[in-house]
N, C-alpha and C positions, 0 to 999 in steps of 0.2 A: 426705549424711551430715553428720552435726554434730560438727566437731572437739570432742574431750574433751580440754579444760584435763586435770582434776585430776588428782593421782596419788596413790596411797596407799604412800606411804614401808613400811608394815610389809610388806604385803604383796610389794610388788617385793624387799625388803631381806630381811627374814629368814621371809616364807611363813607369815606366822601367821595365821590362820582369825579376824581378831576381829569380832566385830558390831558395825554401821555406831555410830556413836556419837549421840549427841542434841545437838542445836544449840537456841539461844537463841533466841527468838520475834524480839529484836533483828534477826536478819541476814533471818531471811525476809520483814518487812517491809524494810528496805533491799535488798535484792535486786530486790525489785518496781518499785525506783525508777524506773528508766529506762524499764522498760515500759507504769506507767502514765502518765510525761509527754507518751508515744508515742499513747496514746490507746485502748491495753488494758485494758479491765474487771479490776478486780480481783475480780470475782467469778468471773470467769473463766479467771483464773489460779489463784484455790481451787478449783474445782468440778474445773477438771481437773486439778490434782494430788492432790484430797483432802485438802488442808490447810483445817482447820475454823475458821471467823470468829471465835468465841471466843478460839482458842489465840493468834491474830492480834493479837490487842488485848489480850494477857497478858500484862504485863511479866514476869512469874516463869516462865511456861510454858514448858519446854522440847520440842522437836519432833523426832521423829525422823527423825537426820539424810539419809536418802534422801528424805524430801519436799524438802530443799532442792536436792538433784541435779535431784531430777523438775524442780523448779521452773526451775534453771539452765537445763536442757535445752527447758525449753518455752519459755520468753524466746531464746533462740537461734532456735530454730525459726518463733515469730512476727517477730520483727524482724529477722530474717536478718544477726543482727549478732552478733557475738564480743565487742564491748564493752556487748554488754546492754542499750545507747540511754545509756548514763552517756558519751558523747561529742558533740562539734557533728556527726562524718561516724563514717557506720559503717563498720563491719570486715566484710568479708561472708567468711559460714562457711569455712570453708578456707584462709582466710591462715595459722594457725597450723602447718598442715600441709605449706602451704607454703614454709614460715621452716624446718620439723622437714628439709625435703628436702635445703633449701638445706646445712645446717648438719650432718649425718649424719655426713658423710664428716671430718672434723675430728679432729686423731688427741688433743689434749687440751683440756680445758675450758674454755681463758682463750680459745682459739681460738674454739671454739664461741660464747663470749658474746659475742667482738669480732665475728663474721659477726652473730650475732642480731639483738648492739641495732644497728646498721648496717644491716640489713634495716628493722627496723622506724622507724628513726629516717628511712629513704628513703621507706617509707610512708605514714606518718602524720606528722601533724604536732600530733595531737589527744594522743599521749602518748610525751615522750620519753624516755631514756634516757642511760646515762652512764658510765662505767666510771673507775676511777682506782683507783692505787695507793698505800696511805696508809701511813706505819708496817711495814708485813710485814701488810696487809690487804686483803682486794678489798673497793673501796667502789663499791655500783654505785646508783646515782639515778634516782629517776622525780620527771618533771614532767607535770602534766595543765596543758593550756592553759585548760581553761575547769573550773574546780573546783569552780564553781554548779550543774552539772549531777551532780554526784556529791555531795553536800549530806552526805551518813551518811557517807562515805568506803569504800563498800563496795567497788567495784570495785578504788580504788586501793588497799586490804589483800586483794582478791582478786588481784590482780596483780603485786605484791610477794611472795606467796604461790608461786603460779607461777615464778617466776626467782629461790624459793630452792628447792624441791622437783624444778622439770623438772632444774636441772641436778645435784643429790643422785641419781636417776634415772641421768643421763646416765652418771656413774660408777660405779654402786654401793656410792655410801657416802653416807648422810645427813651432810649438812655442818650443823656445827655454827654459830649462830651466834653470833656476837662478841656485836653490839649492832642492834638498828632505831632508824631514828629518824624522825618522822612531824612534818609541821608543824601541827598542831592539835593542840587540848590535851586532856589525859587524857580518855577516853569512859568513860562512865557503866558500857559494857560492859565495862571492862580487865581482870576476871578471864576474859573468854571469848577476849580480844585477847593475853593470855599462852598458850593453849590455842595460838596460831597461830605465836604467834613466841616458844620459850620462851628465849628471852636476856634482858638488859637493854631495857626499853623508854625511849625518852625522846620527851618532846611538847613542842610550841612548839618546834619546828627550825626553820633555815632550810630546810632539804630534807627531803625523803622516802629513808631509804637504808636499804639492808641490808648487813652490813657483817659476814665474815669471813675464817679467814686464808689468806692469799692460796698455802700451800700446798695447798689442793684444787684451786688452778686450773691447775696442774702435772701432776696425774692425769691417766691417758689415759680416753679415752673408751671403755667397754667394751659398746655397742650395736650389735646388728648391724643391717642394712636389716630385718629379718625382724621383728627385735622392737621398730622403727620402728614395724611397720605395725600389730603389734597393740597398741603403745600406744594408738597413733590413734585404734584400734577399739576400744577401751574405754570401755566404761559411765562418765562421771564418779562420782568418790565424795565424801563430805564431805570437804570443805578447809579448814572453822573449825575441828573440832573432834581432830580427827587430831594429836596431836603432830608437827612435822617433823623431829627429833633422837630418834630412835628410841634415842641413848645416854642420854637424862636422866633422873634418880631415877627423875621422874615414870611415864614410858614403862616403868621397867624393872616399877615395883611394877604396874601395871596387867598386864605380861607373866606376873608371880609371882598374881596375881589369877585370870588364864584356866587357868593350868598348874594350879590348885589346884582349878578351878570342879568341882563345886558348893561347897567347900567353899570361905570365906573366910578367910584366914588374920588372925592377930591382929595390931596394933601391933607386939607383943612379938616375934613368930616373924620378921615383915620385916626387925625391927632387928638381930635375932638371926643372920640371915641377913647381913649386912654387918656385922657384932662391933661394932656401935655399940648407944647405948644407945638409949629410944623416946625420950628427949629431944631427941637428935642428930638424930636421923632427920627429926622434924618442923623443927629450926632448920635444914637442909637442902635441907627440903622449899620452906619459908620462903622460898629464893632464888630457887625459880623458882615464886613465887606460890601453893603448897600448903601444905595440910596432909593428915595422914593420913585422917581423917574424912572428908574432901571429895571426895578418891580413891573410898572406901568408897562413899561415898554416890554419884556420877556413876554406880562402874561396877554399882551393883545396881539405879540407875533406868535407866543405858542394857538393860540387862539384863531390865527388866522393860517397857518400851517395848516393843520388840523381841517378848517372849512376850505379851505385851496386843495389840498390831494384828495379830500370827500369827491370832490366835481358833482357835489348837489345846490356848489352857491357860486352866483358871478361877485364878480370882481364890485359892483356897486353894490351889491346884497352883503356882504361882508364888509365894505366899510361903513356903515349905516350901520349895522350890527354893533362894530367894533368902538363905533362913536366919530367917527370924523366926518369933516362938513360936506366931503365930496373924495370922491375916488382917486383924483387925482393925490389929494395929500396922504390918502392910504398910502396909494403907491410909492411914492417918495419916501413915506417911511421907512415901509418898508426895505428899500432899496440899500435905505442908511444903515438900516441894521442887519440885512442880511445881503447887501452887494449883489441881488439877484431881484427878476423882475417879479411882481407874483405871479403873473401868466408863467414864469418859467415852472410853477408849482404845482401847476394844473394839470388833470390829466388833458389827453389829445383831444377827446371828445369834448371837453369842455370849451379847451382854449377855442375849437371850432365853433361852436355854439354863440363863447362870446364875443367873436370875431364878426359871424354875419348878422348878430343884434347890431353890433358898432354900424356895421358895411347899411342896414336897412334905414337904421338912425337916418343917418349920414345923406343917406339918398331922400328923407322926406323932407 
C-alpha cells in the first residue's frame, strides 16, 4: 500500500462535496523531477497517467488536478520512495505510517510535532526539521541537504505542505498561517504558490519555515486509531491547489460559489453578503493574492475540466451550465485561460459524438 501524504482540509473539516480543482502545467513537470533523474521515461509516466505532451510543455495549461494525484501515486509506486527520488537515499513506502503510529497516541499537537520531527530527524538525514518558539509563534524549519536534486523546489513546498495540513487534520481546525518563508527567490509560479500557502509569502531567507500561532499547538489531538487508519487509506488528493485555511475570503466566496451552483453569483451579491462594498471586497481579496474575477474564472474552468474529461456533457450543455450566452464564448474563454481548445479535453468518444451532432446540424 502507498502511504497517502495529502489531505483535503474541506472535506475532513467541514464535508463539502467540491470538485478536484486544476493545477498548473508548472507542478506536473516538477513533480516528475526525481523520477526522471532516476531513469523513468517520461513518456511513461504520461501514457500511464493520461496526462497529454502538449499540456506538458504549456506554460498557461492548466491540468486537472487528479492527474497530478495519479502522477504522485505512480512515482511512489515505481521508486518505492516517499521522497519521489528529490533526495541522495530514499524513503521506502511506509515510513509515513509509521511516524502516524508512532505519534497517534499524543494527547496535544506541540507533542505530536516534537515525537515527529524527532522521528524523522533519527531517520533521515536527507531532510531535516526544527521546531522553535518565536514571539507567541510555532516556527518550525526544513533543511534539505542536498537541494540540487529538488532544482523546481517541489518536494520541499510538497512537504512544507504536509506539516501544515496533517497537523490542521490532527485537530480539526485548519490552522491559520502567520507567514512562510522559503530560501529562493520569488517563482515565476507565485500566484499558484499562494493557492498553497495563503499567508504572507517571503523569498531569499535564510530558512525554509512555516510559521503560526503557537496556540494551535495547545489543542488536544481529536483522532482516533480508527480514523488513523482510514486516513492512511485514502486516495491522495490535490495539495497545490486546495486552500489550506478553509477560513480565508478566498475559501469562503468559492464555498458561496458551490452553494449557489448552477447559478453564479455577482460581485455585487458577495459584497453584499459581508455589508462591504465590491471595492472592499476586491482590496481584501488583494491580500491574499486575488481578485474577484480570478475566483470566477478558476471555479467555472475547474468546473468545466471536470464536465469535459466526464465525456457525459457536450460542449453546449456545459456552457449553459457554466452561465454563458452561447458556446462560442465558453470557448473563447476558455482558450484564454487555458491556451487549449475544450474539445482538446474530451475524451475520443465524445469529441466524436460532438462532431457529427455539428456535421447533422449543419446538413439541416
Amino acid at each position: 500500500m502507498i502511504f497517502t501524504y495529502t489531505i483535503d482540509i474541506y472535506r475532513f473539516l467541514y464535508n463539502d462535496d467540491l470538485d478536484m480543482a486544476t493545477v498548473s502545467s508548472h507542478y506536473i513537470q516538477a513533480a516528475m523531477g526525481g523520477a526522471l533523474r532516476h531513469g523513468i521515461p517520461q513518456r511513461e509516466l504520461l501514457r500511464e497517467t493520461g496526462i497529454a505532451a502538449e499540456d506538458l510543455f504549456n506554460k498557461d495549461a492548466r491540468i486537472d488536478g487528479q492527474k497530478l494525484v495519479q502522477l504522485v501515486q505512480l512515482i511512489w509506486l515505481k521508486l518505492q520512495d516517499e521522497f519521489m527520488g528529490f533526495t541522495t537515499n530514499p524513503c521506502p513506502n511506509g515510513v509515513f505510517s509509521l511516524m502516524c503510529d508512532q505519534v497517534r497516541h499524543e494527547s496535544k499537537l506541540f507533542d505530536l510535532l516534537k515525537k515527529a520531527v524527532h522521528f524523522y530527524n533519527l531517520f533521515t538525514r536527507d531532510i531535516q526539521m526544527d521546531l522553535t518558539i518565536k514571539s507567541g509563534s510555532l516556527v518550525q524549519s526544513f533543511t534539505f541537504s542536498d537541494e540540487s536534486l529538488d532544482p523546481d523546489h517541489f518536494y520541499l513546498e510538497f512537504w512544507m505542505t504536509i506539516w501544515h495540513r496533517f497537523p490542521s487534520w490532527s485537530i480539526g481546525e485548519a490552522i491559520t498561517l502567520k507567514e512562510v518563508k522559503l530560501n529562493y527567490p520569488q517563482p515565476s509560479y507565485i500566484e499558484e504558490l499562494r493557492l498553497v500557502f495563503p499567508c504572507k509569502l517571503k523569498f531569499n531567507q535564510p530558512m525554509n519555515q512555516i510559521i503560526y500561532d503557537f496556540s494551535y499547538c495547545e489543542k488536544p489531538m481529536i483522532r482516533s486509531g480508527q480514523e488513523f487508519r482510514e486516513f492512511l487509506n485514502r486516495s491522495p488528493l490535490d495539495i497545490i491547489t486546495i486552500p489550506s485555511d478553509g477560513t480565508s475570503l478566498v475559501a469562503n466566496i468559492r464555498r458561496q460559489f458551490e452553494a449557489r451552483h448552477p447559478s453564479i453569483p455577482s460581485i455585487h451579491q458577495v459584497a453584499s453578503s459581508y455589508s462591504i462594498t465590491p471595492q472592499t471586497l476586491n482590496k481584501r481579496l488583494k491580500q491574499e493574492g486575488y481578485n474577484f474575477q480570478r475566483i470566477k474564472d478558476e471555479y467555472r474552468l475547474s468546473k468545466a475540466i471536470n464536465m469535459l474529461s466526464s465525456g457525459l456533457h457536450s460542449i453546449q450543455e456545459i456552457s449553459e451550465e457554466l452561465g454563458y450566452l452561447e458556446p462560442r464564448s465558453f470557448t473563447r474563454a476558455f482558450k484564454r485561460l487555458t491556451g487549449a481548445s475544450p474539445r482538446d479535453y474530451q475524451p475520443a468518444t465524445r469529441r466524436t459524438l460532438d462532431m457529427r451532432k455539428l456535421y447533422w446540424k449543419n446538413r439541416t
